[in-house]
Residue frames as a rotation matrix with the C-alpha (Angstrom) as fourth column:
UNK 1
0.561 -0.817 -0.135 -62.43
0.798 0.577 -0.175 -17.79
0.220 -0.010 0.975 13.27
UNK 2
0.920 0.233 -0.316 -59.59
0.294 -0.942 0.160 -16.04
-0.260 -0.240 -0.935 14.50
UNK 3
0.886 -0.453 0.097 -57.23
0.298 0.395 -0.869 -14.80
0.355 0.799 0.485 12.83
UNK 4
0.545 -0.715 -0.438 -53.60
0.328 -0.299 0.896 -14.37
-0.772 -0.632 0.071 14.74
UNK 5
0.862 -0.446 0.240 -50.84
-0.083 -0.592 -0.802 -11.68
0.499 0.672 -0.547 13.21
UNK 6
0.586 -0.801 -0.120 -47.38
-0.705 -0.577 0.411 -11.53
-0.399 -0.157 -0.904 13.41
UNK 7
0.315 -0.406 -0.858 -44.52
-0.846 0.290 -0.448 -13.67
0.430 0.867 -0.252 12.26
UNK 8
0.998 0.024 -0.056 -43.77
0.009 0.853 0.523 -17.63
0.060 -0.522 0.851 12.81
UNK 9
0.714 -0.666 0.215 -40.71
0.172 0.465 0.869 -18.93
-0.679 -0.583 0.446 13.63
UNK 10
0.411 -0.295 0.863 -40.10
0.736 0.666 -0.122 -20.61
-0.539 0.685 0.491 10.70
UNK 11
0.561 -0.008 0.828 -40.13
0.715 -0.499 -0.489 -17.44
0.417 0.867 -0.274 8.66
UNK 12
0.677 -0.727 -0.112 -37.54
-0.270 -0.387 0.882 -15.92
-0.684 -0.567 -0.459 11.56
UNK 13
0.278 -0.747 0.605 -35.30
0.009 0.631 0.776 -18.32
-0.961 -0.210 0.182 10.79
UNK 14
0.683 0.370 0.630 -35.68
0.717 -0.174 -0.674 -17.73
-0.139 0.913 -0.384 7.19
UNK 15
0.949 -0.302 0.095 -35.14
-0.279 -0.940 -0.198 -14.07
0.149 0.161 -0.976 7.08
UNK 16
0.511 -0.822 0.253 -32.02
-0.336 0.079 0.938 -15.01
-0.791 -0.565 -0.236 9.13
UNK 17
0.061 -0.829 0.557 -30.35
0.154 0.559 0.815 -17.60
-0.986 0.037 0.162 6.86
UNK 18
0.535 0.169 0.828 -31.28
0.834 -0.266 -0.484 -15.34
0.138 0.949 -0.283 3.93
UNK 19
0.886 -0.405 0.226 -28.97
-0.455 -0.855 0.250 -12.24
0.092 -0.324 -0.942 5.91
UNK 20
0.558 -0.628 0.542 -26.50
0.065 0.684 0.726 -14.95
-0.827 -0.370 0.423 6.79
UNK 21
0.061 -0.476 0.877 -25.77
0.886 0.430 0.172 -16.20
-0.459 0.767 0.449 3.46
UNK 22
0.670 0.017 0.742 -25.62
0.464 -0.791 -0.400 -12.53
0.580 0.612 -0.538 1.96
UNK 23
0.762 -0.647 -0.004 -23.21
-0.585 -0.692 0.423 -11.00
-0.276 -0.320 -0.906 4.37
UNK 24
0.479 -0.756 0.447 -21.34
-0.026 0.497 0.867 -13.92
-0.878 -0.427 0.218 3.87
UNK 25
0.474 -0.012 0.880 -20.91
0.872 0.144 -0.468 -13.09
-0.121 0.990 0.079 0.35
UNK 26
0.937 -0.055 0.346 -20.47
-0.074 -0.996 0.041 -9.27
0.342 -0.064 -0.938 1.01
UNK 27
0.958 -0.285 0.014 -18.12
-0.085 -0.236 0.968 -9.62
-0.273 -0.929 -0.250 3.34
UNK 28
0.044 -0.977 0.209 -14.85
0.433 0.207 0.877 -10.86
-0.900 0.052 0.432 1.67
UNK 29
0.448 0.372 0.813 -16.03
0.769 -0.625 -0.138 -8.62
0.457 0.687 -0.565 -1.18
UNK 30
0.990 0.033 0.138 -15.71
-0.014 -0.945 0.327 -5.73
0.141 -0.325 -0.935 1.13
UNK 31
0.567 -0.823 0.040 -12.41
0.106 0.121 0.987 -7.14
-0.817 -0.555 0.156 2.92
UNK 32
-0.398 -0.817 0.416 -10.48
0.782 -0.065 0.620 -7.32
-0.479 0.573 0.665 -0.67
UNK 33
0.315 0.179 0.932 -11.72
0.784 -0.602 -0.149 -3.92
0.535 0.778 -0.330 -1.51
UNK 34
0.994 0.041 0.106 -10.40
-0.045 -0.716 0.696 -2.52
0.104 -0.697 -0.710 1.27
UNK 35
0.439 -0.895 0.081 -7.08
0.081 0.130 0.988 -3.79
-0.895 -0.427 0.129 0.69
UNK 36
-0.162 -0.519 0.839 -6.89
0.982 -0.168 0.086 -2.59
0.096 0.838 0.537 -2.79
UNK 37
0.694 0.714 0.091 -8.16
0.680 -0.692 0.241 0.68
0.235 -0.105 -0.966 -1.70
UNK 38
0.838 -0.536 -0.099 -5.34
-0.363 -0.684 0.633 1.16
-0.407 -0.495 -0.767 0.55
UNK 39
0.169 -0.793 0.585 -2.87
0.896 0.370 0.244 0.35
-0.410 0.483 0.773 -1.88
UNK 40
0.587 -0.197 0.785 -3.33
0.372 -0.796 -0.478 4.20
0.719 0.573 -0.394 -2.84
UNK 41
0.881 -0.472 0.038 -1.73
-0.127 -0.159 0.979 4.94
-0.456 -0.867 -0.200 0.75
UNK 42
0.212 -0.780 0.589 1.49
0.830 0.462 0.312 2.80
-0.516 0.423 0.745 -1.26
UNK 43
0.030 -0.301 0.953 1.19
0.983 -0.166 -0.084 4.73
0.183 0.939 0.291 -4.33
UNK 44
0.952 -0.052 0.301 1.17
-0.160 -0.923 0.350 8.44
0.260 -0.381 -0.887 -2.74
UNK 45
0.593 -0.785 -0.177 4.40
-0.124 -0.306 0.944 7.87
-0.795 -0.538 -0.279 -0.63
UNK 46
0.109 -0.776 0.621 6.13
0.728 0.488 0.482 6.04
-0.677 0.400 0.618 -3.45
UNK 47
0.810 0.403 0.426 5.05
0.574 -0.694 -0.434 8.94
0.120 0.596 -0.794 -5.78
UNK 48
0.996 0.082 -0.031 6.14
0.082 -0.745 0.662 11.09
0.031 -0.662 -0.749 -3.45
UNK 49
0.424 -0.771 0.474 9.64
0.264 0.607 0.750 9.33
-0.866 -0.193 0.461 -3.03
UNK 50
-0.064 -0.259 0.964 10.13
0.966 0.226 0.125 9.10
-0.251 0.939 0.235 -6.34
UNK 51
0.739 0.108 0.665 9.74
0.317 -0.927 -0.202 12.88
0.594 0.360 -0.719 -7.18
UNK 52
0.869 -0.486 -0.093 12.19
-0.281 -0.639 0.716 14.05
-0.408 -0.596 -0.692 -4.49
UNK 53
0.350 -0.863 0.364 14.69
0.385 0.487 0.784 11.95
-0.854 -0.134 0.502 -5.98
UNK 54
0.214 -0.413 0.885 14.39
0.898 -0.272 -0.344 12.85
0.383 0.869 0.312 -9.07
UNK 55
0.909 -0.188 0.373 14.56
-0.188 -0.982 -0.036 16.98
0.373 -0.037 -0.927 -7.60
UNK 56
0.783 -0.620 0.041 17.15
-0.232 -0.231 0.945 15.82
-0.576 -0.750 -0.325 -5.65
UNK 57
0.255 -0.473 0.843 19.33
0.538 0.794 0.283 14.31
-0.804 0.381 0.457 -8.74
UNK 58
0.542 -0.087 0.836 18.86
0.780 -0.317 -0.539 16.99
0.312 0.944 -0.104 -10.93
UNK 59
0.917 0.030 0.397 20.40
-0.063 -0.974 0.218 19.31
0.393 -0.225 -0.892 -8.17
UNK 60
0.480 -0.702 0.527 23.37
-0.674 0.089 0.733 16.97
-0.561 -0.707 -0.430 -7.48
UNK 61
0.333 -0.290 -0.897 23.69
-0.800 0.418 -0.431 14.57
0.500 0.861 -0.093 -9.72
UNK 62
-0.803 -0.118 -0.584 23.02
0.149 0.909 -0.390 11.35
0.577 -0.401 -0.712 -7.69
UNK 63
0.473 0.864 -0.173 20.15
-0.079 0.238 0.968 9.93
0.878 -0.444 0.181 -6.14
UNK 64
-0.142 -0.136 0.980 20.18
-0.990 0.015 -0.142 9.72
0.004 -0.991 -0.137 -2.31
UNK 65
-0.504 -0.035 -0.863 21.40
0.123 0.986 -0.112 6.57
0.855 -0.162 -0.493 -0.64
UNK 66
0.357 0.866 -0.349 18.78
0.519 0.127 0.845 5.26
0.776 -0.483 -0.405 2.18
UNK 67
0.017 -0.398 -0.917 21.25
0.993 0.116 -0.032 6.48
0.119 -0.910 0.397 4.59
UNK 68
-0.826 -0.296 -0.480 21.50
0.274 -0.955 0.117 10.06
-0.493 -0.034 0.869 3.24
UNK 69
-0.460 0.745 0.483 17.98
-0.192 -0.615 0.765 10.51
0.867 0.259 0.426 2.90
UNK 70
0.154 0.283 -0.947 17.60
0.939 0.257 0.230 9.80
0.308 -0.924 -0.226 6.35
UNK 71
-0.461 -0.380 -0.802 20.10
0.640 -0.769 -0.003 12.44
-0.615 -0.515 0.597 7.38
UNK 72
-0.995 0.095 -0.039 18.57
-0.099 -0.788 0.608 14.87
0.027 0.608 0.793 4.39
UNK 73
-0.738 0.674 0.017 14.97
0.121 0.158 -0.980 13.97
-0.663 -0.722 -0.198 5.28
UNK 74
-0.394 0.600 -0.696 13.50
-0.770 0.198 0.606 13.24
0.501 0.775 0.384 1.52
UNK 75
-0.283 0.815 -0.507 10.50
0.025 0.534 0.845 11.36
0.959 0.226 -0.172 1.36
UNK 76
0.781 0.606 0.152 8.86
-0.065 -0.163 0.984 12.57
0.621 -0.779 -0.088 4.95
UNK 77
0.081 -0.775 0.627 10.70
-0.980 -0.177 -0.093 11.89
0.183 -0.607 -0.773 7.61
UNK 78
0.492 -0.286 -0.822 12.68
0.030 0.949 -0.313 8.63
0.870 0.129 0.475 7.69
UNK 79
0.224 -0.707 0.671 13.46
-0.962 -0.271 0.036 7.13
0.156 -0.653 -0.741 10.69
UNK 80
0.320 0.299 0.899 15.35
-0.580 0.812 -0.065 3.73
-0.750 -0.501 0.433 10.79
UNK 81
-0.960 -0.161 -0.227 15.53
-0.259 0.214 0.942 3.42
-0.103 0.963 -0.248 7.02
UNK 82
-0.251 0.903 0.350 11.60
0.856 0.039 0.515 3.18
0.451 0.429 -0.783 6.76
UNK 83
-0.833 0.530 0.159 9.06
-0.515 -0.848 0.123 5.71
0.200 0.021 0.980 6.11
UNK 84
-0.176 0.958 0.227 5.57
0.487 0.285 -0.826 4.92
-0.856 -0.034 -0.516 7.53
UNK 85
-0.530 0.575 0.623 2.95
0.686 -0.141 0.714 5.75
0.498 0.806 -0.320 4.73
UNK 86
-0.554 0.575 0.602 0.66
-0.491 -0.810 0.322 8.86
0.672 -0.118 0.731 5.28
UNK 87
0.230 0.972 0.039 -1.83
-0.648 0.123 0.751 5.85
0.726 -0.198 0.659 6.65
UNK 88
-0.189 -0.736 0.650 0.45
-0.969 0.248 -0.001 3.34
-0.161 -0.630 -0.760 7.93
UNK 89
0.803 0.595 0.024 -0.26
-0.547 0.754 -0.364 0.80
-0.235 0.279 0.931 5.86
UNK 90
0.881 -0.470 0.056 2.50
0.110 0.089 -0.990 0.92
0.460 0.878 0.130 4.19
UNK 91
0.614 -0.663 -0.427 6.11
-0.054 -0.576 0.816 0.96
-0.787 -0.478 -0.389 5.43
UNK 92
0.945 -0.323 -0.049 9.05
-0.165 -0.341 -0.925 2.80
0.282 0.883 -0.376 2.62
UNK 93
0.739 -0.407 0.536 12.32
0.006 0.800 0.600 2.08
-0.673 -0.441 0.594 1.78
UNK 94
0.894 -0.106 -0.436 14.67
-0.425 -0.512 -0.747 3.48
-0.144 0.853 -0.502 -0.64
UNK 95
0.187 -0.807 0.560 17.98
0.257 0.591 0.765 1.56
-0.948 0.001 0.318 -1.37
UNK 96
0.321 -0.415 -0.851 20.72
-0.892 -0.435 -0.125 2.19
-0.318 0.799 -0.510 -4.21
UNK 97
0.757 -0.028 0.653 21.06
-0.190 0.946 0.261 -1.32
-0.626 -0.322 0.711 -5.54
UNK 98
0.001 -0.746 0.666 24.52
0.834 0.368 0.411 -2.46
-0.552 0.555 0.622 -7.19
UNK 99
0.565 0.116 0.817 24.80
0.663 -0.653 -0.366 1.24
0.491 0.748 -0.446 -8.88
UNK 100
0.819 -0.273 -0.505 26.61
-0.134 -0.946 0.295 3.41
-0.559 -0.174 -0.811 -6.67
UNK 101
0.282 -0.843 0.459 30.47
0.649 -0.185 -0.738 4.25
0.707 0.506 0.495 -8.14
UNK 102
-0.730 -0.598 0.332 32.03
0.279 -0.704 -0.653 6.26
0.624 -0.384 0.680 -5.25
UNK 103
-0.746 0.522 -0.413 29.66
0.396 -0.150 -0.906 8.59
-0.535 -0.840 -0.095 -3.96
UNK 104
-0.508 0.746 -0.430 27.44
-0.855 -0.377 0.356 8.90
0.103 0.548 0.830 -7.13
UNK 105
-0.534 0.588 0.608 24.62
-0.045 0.698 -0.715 7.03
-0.845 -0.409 -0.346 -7.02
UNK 106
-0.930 0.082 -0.359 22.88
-0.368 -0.263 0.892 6.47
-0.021 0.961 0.275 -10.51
UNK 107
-0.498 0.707 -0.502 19.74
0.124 0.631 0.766 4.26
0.858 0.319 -0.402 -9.40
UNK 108
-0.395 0.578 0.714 17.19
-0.869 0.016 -0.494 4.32
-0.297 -0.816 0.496 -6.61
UNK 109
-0.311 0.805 -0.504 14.29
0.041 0.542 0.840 1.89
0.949 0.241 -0.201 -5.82
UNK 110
-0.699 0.308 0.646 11.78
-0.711 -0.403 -0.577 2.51
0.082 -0.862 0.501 -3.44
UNK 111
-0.549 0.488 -0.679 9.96
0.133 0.853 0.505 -0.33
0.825 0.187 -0.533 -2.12
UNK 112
-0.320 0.481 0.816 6.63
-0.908 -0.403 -0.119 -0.31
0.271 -0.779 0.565 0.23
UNK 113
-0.766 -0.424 -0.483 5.93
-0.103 0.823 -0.558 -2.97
0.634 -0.378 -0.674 2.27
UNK 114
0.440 0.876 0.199 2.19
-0.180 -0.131 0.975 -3.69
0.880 -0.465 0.100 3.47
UNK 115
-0.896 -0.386 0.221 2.34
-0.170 -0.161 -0.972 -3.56
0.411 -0.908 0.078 7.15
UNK 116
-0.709 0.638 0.301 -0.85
-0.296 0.118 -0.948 -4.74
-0.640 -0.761 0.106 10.01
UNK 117
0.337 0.809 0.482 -3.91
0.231 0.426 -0.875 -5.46
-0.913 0.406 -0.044 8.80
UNK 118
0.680 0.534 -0.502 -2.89
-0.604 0.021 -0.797 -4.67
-0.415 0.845 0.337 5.49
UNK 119
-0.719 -0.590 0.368 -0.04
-0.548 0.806 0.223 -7.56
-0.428 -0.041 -0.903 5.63
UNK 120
-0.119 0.422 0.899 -3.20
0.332 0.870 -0.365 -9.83
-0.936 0.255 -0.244 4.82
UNK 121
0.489 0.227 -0.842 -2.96
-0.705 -0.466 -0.535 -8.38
-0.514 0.855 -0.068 1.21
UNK 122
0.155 -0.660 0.735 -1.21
0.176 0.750 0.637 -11.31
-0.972 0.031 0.233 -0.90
UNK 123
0.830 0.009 0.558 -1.84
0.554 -0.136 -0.821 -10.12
0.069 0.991 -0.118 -4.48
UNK 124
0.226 -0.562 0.796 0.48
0.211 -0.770 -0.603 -7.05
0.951 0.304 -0.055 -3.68
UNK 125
0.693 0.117 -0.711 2.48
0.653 0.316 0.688 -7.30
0.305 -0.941 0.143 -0.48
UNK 126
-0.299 -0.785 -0.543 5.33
0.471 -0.616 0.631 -4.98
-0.830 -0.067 0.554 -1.79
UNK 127
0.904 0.300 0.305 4.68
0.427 -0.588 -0.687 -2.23
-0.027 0.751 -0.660 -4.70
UNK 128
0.126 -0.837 -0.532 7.89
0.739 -0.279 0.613 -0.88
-0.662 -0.470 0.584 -5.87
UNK 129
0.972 0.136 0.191 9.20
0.234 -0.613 -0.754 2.32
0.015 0.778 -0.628 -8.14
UNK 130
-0.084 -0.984 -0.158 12.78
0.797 -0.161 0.582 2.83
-0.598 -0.077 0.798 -9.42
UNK 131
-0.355 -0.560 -0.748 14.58
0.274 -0.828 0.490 5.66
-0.894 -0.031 0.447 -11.37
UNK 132
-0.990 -0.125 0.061 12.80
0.028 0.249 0.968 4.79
-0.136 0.960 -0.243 -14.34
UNK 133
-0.467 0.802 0.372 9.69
-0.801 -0.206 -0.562 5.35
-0.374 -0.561 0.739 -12.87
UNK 134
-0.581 -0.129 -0.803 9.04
-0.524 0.815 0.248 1.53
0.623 0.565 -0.542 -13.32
UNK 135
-0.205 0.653 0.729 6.48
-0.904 0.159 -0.397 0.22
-0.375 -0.740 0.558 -10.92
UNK 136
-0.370 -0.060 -0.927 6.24
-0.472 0.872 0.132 -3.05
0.800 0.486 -0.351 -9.91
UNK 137
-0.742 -0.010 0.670 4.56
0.481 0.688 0.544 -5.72
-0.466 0.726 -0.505 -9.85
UNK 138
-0.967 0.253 0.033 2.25
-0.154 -0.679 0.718 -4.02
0.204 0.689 0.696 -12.78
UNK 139
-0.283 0.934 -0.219 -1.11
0.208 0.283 0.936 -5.37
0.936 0.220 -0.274 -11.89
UNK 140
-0.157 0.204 -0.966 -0.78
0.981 0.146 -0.128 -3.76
0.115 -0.968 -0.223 -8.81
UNK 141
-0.911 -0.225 -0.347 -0.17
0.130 -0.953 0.275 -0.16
-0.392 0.205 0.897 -10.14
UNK 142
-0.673 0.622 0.401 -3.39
0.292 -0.275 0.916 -0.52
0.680 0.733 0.004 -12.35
UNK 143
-0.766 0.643 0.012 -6.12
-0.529 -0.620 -0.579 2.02
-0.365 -0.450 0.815 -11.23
């Protein structure tokens, strides 16, 4: 008798719908770890943000309004009233909300805004930080 080597169809087709069904698992695994990943992209600028103001507050006494941290170029360079993120995931935003008094400002919030592919984030589409170094929404901040 002889005996024939190599592999049948059947056990192609196998292998196959045994790779299939495992990437398809993997895969949206991978996709929502990549979009919490770059949620550090968020938390760097806002950081970032959020420290100049405060240097800038303790050296004036008043947080920059978006408009005069354009012209004073805190938090990177703002053009527009948004900061791209380091990665560009992320676009920034700094606004004095219901707090100025004249031309003191007493509050900030800085708010990032996913942007392109990372728009398909829904848990955490915005990530914000105010004067209080509050960060919101919390279950997005957690490491």
């Amino acid at each position: 008798m002889k005996r024939q080597s190599g592999i049948t169809l059947i056990e192609l087709l196998i292998v196959l719908a045994v790779i299939a069904i495992l990437s398809g698992l993997a895969y949206p695994s991978y996709i929502s770890y990549m979009l919490r990943s770059n949620r550090a992209d968020a938390y760097q600028v806002l950081l970032n943000c959020a420290a100049q103001q405060e240097r800038w507050f303790t050296a004036n006494n008043t947080y920059l309004t978006d408009a005069a941290a354009q012209s004073n170029g805190r938090c990177g360079n703002l053009s527009g009233g948004a900061l791209n993120s380091p990665e560009g995931h992320y676009q920034v935003v700094i606004t004095n909300p219901s707090c100025v008094s004249g031309t003191v400002a007493s509050c900030f919030t800085a708010t990032a805004t996913a942007v392109g592919s990372q728009a398909d984030d829904t848990d955490c589409p915005t990530l914000t930080i105010d004067e209080n170094g509050l960060q919101l929404p919390a279950d997005c901040w957690r490491k």
